[in-house]
N, C-alpha and C positions, 0 to 999 in steps of 0.2 A: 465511586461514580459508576453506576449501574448503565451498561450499553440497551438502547433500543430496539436490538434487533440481537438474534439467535445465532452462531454460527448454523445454524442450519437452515439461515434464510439464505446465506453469502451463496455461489453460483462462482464459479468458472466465467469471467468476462467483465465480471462486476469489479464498479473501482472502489479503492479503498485508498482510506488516511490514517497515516503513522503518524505521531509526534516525537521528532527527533531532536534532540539537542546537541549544539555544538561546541566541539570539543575544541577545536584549533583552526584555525584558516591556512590553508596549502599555499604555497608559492605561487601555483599555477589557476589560481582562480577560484579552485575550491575548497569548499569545508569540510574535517575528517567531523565525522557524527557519531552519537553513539544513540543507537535503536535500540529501546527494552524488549529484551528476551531475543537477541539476536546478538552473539556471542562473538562476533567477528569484524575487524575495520571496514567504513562503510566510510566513500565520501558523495558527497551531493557538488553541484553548481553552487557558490557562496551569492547569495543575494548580497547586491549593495549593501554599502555600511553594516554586514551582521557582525558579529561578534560570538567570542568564547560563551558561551551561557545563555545563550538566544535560543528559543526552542522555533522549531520549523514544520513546516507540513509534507511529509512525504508520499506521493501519491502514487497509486498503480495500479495498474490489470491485474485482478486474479489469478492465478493458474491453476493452483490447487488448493483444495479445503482437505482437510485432516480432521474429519469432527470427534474419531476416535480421542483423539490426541489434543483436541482442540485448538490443532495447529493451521494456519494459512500462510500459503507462501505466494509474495508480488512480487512483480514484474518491476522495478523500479530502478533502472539505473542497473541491471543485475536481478538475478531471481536474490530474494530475500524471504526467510521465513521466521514466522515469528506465531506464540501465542496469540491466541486469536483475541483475549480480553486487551491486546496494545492497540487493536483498530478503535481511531479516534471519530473516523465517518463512515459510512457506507453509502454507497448510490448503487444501484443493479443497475444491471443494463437491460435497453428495455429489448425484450425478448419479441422477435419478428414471428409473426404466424403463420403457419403455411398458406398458401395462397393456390387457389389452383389457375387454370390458365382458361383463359373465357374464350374458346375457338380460335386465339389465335396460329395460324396457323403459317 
């Protein structure tokens, strides 16, 4: 599955979507997940009725691109980093222009 966009489009601010699978449902409401290429316990809020083997959308703020490395790390509940071929969306954020000020004074 071939991604539409470059890690060298992704930006600092921009959101992004992980697809996570769920491993177990916690006691206290949430799901432990497991996030490809990210090597560490990670849990989310359990949506109604999910289940073990349910995949889910994990979404976040950018913080950093690594294009060296081709790595990106979001914001998501926790900084989270992962290979950047695991982002399953991207949206940029839309970038404000500078504006100058019209006399107001």
């Amino acid at each position: 599955m071939g991604m539409a966009w470059e890690i060298a489009d992704i930006n600092i601010g921009d959101e992004v979507a992980i697809t996570v699978t769920v491993l177990k449902l916690l006691d206290d409401g949430r799901a432990s997940v497991s996030i490809p290429s990210y090597g560490f316990p990670h849990s989310v809020p359990a949506p109604k009725r999910s289940k073990p083997g349910d995949e889910l959308q994990l979404t976040g703020e950018v913080t950093r691109v690594d294009e060296e490395n081709r790595k990106v790390t979001v914001k998501a509940g926790g900084l989270i980093t992962v290979d950047a071929d695991t982002i399953t969306d991207w949206t940029p954020v839309r970038r404000k222009k500078m504006s100058r000020r019209d006399g107001a004074d």
